[in-house]
C-alpha positions, 0 to 999 in steps of 0.5 A: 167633966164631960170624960168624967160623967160618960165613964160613970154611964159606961161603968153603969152599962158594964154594971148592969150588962157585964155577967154571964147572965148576958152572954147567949148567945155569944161564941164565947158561951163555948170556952165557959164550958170548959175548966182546964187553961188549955182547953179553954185557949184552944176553944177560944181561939177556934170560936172567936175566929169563926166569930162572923155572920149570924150568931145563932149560924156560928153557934150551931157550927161551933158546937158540931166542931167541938162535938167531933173534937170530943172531951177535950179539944186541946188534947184532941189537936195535940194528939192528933194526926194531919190526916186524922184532922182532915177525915175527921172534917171532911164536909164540914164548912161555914159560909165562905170557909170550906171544909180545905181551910177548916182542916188547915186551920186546925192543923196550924193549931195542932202545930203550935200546940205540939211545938209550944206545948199551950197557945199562949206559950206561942203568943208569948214567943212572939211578944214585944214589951216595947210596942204600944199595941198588940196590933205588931203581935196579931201580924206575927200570929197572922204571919206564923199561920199563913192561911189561905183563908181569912179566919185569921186575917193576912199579915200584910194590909190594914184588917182590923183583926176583930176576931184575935182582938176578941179572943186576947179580950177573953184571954188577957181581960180579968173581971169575972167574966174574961178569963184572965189565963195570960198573966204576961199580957196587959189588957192596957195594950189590948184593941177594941174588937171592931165589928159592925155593932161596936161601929155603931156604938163609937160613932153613938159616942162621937168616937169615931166618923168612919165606917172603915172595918180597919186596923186604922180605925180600931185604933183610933176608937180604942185610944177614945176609950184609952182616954176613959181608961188608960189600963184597960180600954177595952173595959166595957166591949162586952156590955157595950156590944150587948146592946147590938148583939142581945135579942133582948137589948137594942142602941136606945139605952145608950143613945139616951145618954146623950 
């Protein structure tokens, strides 16, 4: 009964909170932009993987990115040079990433799309349909990268992978709102994105007693939430995270639930 009543709050919070009215300011804001698959893959991945500090400071370096990538993104980085990448973000930096790993990063996107042709193509290379999680897939994405900065974390440790958990959120999720562009992933395998507003909120539901930004941790809030619902666990991320992350909104609507 206790399971039963708290996925009817849940339901309601994502009733209420789960609409394009609530994304600003949220990276993701940035793929709505776009129309085209390749577009919005490629845009996602960058904005979820500077998806850290400030939200307003992480909005306004993403849009000078996406202006100095032009009309289309994706095509900007399939047809583009290394050295044309590194001029073109020559200064550009965002708190601890300096205009080197930008250029890098950008270049490892470049690569995957001029040998698979579309990000999910990449993705779906490395995709194993035994595993539980997509937690052994984020280490081989990690592992193909191999960055010398943590915009996509190291293969090895325990990082929780909160920003490539968001993006297959967006990418793999399909209510209107995720984009639903990777049929050949399951949202049942998907893990919660973990940052410091979605701590607070499974320690509010009595998910988890950690502070622990771990991969351990992830997954143990994301199986309380697989409990609720077994097909799609990361169902109510967005509308939950609303009430951390929207100026408008704060932890009270969901405290007193309880």
């Amino acid at each position: 009964m206790k399971e039963i009543c708290l996925v009817k709050d849940l339901d309601n919070l994502y009733k209420k909170y789960n609409n394009i009215e609530f994304v600003h300011p949220d990276p993701f804001e940035f793929v709505l932009k776009y129309s085209n698959k390749n577009d919005m893959e490629v845009v996602g991945l960058i904005a979820a993987s500077f998806a850290v500090g400030n939200v307003f400071q992480i909005l306004k370096f993403l849009g000078s990115v996406f202006d100095k990538m032009g009309e289309s993104p994706y095509l900007y980085l399939l047809n583009s040079s290394d050295s044309k990448i590194e001029n073109d973000f020559k200064g550009f930096y965002y708190r601890y990433y300096k205009d080197y790993h930008i250029v890098e990063f950008f270049i490892n996107i470049s690569r995957v799309l001029k040998s698979y042709g579309s990000i999910e193509d990449w993705v779906v290379g490395y995709l194993d349909e035994d595993d539980e999680t997509y937690f052994p897939l984020f280490k081989k994405i990690s592992a193909d990268f191999n960055l010398s900065s943590a915009l996509i974390p190291k293969s090895s440790g325990n990082s929780a992978f909160k920003r490539l958990a968001l993006y297959f959120r967006w990418m793999v999720r399909d209510d209107g709102l995720d984009l639903g562009l990777w049929k050949k992933l399951s949202p049942k395998k998907l893990i919660i994105p973990l940052d410091i507003h979605m701590m607070s909120i499974s320690m509010i539901l009595g998910f988890t007693k950690s502070k622990s930004n771990s991969m351990s941790n992830a997954l143990k809030i994301t199986q309380e939430f697989r409990k609720l619902n077994p097909k799609d666990p990361v169902k109510w991320d967005f509308s939950l995270s609303r009430l951390g992350i929207h100026p408008d909104l704060n932890y009270n609507e969901l405290i007193s639930l309880f």
